[in-house]
C-alpha positions in Angstrom: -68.9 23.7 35.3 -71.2 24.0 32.0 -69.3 27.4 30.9 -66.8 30.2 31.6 -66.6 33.4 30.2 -63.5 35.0 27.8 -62.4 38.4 27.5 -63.2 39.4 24.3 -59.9 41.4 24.1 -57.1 39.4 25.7 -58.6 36.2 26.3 -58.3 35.7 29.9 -60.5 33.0 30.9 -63.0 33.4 33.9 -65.0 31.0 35.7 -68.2 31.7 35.7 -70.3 34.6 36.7 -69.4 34.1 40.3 -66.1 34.8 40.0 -67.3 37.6 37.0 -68.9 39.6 39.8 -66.3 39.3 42.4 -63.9 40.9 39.6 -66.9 43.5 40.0 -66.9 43.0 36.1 -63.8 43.2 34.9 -61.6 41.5 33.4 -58.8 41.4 35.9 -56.1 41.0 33.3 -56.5 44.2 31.2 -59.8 45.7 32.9 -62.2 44.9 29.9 -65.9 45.0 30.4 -66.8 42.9 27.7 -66.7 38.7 27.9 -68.5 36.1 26.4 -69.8 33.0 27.7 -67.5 29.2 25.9 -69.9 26.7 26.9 -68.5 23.5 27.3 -72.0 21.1 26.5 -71.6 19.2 22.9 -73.3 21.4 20.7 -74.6 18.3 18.4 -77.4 18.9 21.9 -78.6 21.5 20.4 -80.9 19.5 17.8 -82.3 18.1 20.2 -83.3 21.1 22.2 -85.0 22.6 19.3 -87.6 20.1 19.1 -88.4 20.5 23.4 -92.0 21.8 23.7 -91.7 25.1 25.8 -93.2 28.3 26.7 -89.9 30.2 27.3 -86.2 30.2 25.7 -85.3 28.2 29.1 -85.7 25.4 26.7 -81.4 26.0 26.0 -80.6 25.7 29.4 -77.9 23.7 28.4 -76.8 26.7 26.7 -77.0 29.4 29.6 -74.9 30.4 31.9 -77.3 29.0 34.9 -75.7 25.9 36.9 -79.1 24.9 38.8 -82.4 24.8 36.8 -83.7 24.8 40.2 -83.1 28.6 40.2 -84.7 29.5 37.2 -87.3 32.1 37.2 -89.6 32.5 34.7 -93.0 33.8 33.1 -93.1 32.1 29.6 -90.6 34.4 28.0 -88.8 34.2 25.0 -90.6 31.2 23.0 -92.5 34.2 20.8 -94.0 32.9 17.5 -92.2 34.5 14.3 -94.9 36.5 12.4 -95.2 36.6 8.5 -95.4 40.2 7.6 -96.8 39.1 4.0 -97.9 42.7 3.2 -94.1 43.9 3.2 -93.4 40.6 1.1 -95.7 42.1 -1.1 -94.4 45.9 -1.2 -91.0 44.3 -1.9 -92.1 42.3 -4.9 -94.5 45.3 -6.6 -91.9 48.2 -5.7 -88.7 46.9 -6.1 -88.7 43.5 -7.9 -87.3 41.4 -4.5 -88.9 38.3 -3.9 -88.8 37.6 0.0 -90.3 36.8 3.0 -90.5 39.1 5.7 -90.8 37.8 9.2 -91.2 39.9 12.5 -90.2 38.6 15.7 -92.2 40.4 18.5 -89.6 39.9 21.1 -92.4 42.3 23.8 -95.2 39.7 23.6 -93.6 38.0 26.8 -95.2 36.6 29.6 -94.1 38.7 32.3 -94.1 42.6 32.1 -94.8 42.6 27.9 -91.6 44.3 27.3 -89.1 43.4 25.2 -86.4 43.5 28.8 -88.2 40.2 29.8 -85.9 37.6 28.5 -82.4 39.7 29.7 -84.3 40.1 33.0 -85.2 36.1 33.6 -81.9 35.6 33.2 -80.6 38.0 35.2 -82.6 37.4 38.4 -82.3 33.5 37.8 -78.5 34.0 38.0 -78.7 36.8 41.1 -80.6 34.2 42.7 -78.2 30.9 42.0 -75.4 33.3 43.1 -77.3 35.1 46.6 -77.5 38.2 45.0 -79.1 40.3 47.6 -79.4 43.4 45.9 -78.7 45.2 42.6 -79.6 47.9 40.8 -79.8 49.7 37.2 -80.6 53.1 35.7 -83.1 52.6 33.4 -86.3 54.9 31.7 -88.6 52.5 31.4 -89.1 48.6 29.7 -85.7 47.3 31.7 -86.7 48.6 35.3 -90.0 47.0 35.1 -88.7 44.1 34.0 -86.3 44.1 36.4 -88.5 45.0 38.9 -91.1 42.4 38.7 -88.6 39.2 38.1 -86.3 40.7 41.5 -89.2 40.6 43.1 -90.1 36.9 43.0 -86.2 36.4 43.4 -86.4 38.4 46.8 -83.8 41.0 45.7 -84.2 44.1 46.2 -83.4 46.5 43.6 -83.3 50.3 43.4 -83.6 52.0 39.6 -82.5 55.7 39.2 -84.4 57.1 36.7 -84.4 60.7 34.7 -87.2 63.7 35.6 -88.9 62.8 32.4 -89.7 58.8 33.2 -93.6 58.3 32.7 -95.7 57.8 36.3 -97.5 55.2 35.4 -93.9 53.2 34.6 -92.8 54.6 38.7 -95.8 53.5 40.0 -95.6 49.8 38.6 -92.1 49.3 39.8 -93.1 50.6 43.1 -96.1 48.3 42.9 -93.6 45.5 42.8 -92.0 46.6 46.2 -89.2 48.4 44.0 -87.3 51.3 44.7 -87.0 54.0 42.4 -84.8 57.3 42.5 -85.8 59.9 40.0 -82.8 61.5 38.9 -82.3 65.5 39.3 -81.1 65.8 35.7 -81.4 63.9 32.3 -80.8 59.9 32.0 -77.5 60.7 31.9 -77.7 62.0 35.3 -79.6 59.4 36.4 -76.6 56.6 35.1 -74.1 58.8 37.1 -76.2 58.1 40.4 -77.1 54.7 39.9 -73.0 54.8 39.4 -72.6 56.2 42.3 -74.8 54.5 44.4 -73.5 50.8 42.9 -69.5 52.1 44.1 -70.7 53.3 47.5 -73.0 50.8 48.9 -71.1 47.8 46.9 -74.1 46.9 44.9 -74.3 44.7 41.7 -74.8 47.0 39.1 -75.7 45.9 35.1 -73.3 47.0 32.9 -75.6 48.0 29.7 -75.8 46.2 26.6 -72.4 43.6 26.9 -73.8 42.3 30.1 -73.1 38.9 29.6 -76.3 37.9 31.3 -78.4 40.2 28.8 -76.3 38.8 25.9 -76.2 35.4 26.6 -80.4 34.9 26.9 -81.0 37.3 24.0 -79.2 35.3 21.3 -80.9 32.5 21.9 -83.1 34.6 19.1 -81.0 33.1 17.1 -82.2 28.9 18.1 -85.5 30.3 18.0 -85.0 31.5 13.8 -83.7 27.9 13.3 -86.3 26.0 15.5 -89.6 28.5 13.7 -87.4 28.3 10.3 -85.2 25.8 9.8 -82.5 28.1 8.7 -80.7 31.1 10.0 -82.3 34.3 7.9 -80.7 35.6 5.7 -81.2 39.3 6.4 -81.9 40.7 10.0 -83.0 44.0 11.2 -83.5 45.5 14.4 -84.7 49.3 15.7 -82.0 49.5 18.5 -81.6 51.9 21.2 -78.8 49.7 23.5 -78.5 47.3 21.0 -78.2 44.3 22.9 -80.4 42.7 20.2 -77.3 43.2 17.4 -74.6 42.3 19.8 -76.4 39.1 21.0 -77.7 37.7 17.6 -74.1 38.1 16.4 -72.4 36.6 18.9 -75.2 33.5 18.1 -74.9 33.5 14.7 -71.2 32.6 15.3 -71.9 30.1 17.6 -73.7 28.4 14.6 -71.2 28.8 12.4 -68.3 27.4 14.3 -70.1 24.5 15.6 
C-alpha cells in the first residue's frame, strides 16, 4: 500500500479507496464525509519528481492515490505553464506602491476537454478503473460532466449526469457525443443533485461527493508541486474565483504537506 486515507474529524484510518467506497464514503466511525489521503512514500522523492519531464501532473504518481500506473488515464493534463501577468505587476506598482509578481495558472488549458474538471476527472476514472468501477455518476452544469464524460469513456464506465433545465445544448450534446447519459433535471441544479441522489441510493451507483472528494482533492493539490517545480518556492499569496472550491481545499491541504515534510 502507497497510502490510506484519515478522517479528518476523528482520525479513523481507512485503507485505501477500495475499502473508501465500500464504506459508500463514509467514515464508518463517526459517518464523516471528509478524509485525506497519508501517503506512506519518503517525501525527500519528491525532488526528484520535480525535475521528471512530463506533459501531465501524473508526474507525482508517487504521490496519488493510484496503486497501478498501468491504470492511468490521461490527456496531458495538469503540467500547465504558470503565466506572468506583468501588466497587473505593473498596476500594483503605479497604484498602490506593491512591488510583485503576478502569476496566473490556467488550470483549463488541459489536454482533454479544456476545462478546468480535467485533472479531478483523470484521476477519478484512473481510480474507477484500478478499482472495476462499472458505473458512476454526478450532477453537474457543465465543465465536470464533460470532463467526466470523455475520461469514463476511454475507462469503459458508463456514467449518467443529471443536470438542471438551464444546462447549455451544446454541453448535452458533447457528453452524449461521448456515449454519456444525461438526465435533465425538472427543476434547478438543486433538483438535479436530489436525482442524481436518488438515482446513486437506488441503483447502488458510485456517486462523487462534491468538492472533499478525495479523488478531486488529492490530484488538484498537486498545484501546489507544480508552483515549486515552475517557481522554486511556494507563492506567497494565492487566489482563486471558486464556485465548489476544490481549488482552496486542495492547495491547502498541499501546502501542509510541504510544510510538515
Amino acid at each position: 500500500m502507497k497510502y490510506s486515507l484519515k478522517c479528518n474529524k476523528c482520525d479513523h484510518v481507512t485503507t485505501n479507496l477500495s475499502a473508501w467506497f465500500a464504506q459508500q464514503q463514509f467514515c464508518p466511525s463517526c459517518g464523516e464525509r471528509r478524509v485525506e489521503a497519508i501517503y506512506f512514500t519518503d517525501y525527500s522523492k519528491l525532488n526528484e519528481l520535480l525535475k521528471i519531464h512530463s506533459t501531465s501532473f501524473w508526474r507525482y504518481f508517487d504521490f496519488l492515490p493510484l496503486e497501478n500506473a498501468e491504470n492511468i488515464v490521461s490527456f496531458d493534463e495538469g503540467a500547465v505553464p504558470l503565466e506572468e501577468w506583468i501588466f497587473l505587476n505593473r498596476f500594483a506598482a503605479e497604484n498602490y506602491g506593491i512591488n510583485c509578481r503576478v502569476y496566473a495558472y490556467r488550470n483549463d488549458l488541459n489536454g482533454g476537454t479544456n476545462t478546468l474538471k480535467d485533472v479531478a476527472a483523470s484521476m477519478t476514472a484512473s481510480v474507477l478503473k484500478e478499482n472495476g468501477i462499472q458505473q458512476f455518476c454526478t450532477s453537474s452544469t457543465g465543465n465536470s460532466a464533460t470532463a467526466y464524460a470523455r475520461y469514463m469513456s476511454v475507462s469503459g464506465i458508463r456514467f449518467t449526469n443529471f443536470a438542471p433545465t438551464s444546462m447549455n445544448q451544446l454541453t448535452t450534446e458533447e457528453i452524449r457525443c461521448y456515449g454519456q447519459e444525461v438526465v435533465i433535471s425538472t427543476g434547478d441544479y438543486s433538483q438535479a443533485k436530489r436525482e442524481a441522489a436518488n438515482f446513486s441510493k437506488k441503483n447502488n451507483v458510485l456517486m462523487s461527493i462534491g468538492n472533499i472528494d478525495p479523488m478531486r482533492v488529492e490530484s488538484k493539490r498537486t498545484m501546489v508541486f507544480e508552483f515549486i517545480r515552475q517557481l522554486g518556492r511556494l507563492p506567497d499569496v494565492y487566489m482563486q474565483a471558486v464556485a465548489g472550491g476544490t481549488g482552496p481545499i486542495a492547495l491547502d491541504k498541499g501546502f501542509r504537506e510541504i510544510e510538515e515534510h
